[in-house]
C-alpha positions in Angstrom: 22.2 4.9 -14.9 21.0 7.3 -11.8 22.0 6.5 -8.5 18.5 5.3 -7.8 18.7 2.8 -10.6 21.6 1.5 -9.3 20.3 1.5 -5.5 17.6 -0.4 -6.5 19.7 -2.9 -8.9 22.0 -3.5 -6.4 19.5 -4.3 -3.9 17.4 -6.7 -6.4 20.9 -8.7 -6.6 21.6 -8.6 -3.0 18.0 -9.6 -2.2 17.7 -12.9 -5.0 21.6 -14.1 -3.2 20.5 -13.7 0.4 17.2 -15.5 -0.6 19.2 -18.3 -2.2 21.0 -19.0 0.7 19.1 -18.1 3.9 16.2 -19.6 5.0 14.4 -16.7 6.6 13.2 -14.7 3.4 11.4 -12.6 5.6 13.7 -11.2 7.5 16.1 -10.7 3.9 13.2 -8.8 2.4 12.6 -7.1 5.4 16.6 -6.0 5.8 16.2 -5.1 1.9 12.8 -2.8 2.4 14.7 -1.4 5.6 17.7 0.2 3.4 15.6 0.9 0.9 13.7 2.9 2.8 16.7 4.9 4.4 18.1 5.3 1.3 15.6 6.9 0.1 15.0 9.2 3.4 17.9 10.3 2.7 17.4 11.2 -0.6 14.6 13.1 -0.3 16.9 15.5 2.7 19.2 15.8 -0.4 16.8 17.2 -2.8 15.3 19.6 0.1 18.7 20.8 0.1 18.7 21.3 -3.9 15.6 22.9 -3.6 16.2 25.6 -1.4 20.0 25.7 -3.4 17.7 26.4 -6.4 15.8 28.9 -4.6 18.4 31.1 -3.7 19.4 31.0 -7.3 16.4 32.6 -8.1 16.7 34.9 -5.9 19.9 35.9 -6.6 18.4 36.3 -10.3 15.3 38.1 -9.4 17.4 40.7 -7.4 20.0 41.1 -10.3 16.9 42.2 -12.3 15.7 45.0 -10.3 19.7 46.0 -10.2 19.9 45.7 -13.8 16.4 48.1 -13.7 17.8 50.5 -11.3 21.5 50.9 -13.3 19.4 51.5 -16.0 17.1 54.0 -15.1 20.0 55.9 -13.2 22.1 56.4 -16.5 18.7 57.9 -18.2 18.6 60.4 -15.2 21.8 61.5 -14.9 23.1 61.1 -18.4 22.3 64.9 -19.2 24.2 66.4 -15.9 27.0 63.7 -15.6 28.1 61.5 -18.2 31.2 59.9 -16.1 28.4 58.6 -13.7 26.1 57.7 -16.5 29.1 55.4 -18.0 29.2 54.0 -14.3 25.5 53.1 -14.2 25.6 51.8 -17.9 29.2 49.6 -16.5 27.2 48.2 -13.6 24.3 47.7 -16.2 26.4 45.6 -17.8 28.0 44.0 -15.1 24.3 42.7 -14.4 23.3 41.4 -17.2 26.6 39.3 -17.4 25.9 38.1 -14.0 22.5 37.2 -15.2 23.4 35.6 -17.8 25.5 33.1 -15.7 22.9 32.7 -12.7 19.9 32.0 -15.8 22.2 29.2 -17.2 23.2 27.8 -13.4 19.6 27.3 -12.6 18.5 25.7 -15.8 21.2 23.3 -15.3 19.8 22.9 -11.5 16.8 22.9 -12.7 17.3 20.1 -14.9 18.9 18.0 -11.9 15.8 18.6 -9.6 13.4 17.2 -12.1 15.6 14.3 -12.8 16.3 14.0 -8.9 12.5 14.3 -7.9 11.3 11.7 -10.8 14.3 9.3 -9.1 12.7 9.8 -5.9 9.3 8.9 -7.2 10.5 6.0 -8.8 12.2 4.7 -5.7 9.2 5.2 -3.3 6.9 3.2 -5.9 9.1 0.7 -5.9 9.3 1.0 -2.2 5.5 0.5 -2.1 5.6 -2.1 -4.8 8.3 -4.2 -2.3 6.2 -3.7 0.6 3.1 -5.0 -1.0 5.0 -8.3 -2.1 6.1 -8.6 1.3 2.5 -8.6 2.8 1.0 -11.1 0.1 4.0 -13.4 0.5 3.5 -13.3 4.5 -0.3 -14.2 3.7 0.0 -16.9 1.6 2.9 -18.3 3.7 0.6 -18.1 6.5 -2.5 -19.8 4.2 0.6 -22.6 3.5 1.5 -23.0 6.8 -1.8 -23.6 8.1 -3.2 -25.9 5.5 0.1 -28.1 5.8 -0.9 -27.7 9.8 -4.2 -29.5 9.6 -3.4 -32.0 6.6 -0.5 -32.9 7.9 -2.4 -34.2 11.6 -2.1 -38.2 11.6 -5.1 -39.9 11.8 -4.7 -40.8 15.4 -5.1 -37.4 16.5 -7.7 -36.7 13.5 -9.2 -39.0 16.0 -9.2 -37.3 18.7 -9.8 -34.0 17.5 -13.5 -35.6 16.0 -14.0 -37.1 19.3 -13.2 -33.9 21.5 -15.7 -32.2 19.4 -18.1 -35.5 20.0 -18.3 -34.5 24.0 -17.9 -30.7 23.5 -21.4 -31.3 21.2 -22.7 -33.8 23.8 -21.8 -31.3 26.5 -23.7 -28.4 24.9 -26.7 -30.4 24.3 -26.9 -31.7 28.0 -26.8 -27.7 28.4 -29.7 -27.1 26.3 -31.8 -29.7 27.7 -31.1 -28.0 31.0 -32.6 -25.0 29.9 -35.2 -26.4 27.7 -33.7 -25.4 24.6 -33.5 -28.6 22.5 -36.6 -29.3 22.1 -38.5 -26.0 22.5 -41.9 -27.7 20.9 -44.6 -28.1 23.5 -46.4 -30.8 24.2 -49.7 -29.3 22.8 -48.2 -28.2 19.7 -46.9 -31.8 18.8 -50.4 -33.2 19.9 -51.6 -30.5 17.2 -49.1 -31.8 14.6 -49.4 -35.6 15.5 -53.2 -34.9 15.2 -52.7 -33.0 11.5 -50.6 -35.3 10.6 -52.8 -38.5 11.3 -55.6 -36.9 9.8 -53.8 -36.6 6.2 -53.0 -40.3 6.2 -56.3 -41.1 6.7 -57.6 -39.2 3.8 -55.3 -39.9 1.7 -56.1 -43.6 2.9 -60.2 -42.8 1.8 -58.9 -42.1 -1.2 -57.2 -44.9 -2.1 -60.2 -46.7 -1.4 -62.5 -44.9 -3.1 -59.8 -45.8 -6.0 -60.2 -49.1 -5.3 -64.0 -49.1 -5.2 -64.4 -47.3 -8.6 -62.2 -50.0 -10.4 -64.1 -52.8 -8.9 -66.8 -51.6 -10.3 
């Protein structure tokens, strides 16, 4: 099991055994996220540090190539005038590829580590995210919990007076409009209009009813 595994195992059991005997799961959850979260900082300073390891190791490599190159090409050149210092070049040829050889299989073991590093990484940072989304619902719908349990749990003495404040505060806004004249914003001319229209469609409807009544009684 990687360390982050673990980290993140350990942290699950710590998390459910604080939460079973504390009251504030906030703060638990919040003390969890927190190490989680420096744990993971650190981590990630780690695998800078295995990355740049890595990149001398391929730099070391690459420059062993060009040596390997040059000892080569040096034994062609002199092989003809000097054959001692043609065995020399072909030695340190030698004496390359060997080191090669070595560096090649360091940094695919390295290698291997930094993928399996990074993908821990990544896995601890979702989880990270995945933690600190929980958190935020949980905090909502505590909040939604606490305030429903807030206005059903108000006795009906002061359901009372809440309906009652709101009673004056609506009579006090209306004595506010009428002030201004915005209650009743109809003027007197227009409700003479509609009183008017209105009487005039009860009366026809009236003449109707007669004339009704006429046509039967004949």
């Amino acid at each position: 099991m990687s360390i982050f595994k673990r980290l993140t195992a350990t942290f699950s059991s710590r998390v459910d055994q604080m939460v079973g005997q504390i009251e504030n799961h906030d703060a638990v959850v919040e003390v969890a996220i927190k190490e989680s979260r420096q744990a993971t900082a650190k981590a990630k300073v780690r695998l800078a540090r295995v990355q740049r390891d890595g990149e001398l190791l391929r730099s070391k490599i690459n420059q062993l190539q060009n040596d390997e190159t040059l000892w080569t090409n040096r034994a062609k050149e002199i092989a003809q005038k000097d054959e001692e210092k043609a065995l020399e070049c072909v030695r340190r040829r030698k004496l390359c590829q060997k080191q090669l050889e070595q560096y090649s299989q360091a940094l695919k073991k390295h290698e291997a580590l930094e993928q399996r590093l990074a993908q821990d990484i990544h896995a601890a940072e979702r989880k990270l995210g995945e933690m600190n989304q929980q958190r935020n619902l949980m905090r909502t719908r505590q909040s939604a919990a606490q305030a429903l349990n807030s206005i059903s749990g108000v006795d009906e003495s002061v359901a009372l007076d809440v309906a009652e404040a709101f009673e004056r505060w609506e009579i006090k806004v209306t004595e506010s409009e009428l002030e201004v004249g915005t209650v009743d914003s109809m003027d007197l001319l227009e409700r003479e209009f509609l009183e008017n229209e209105d009487k005039h469609a009860l009366q026809a409807e009236l003449q109707q009813l007669l004339a009704e009544k006429e046509v039967s009684d004949d």
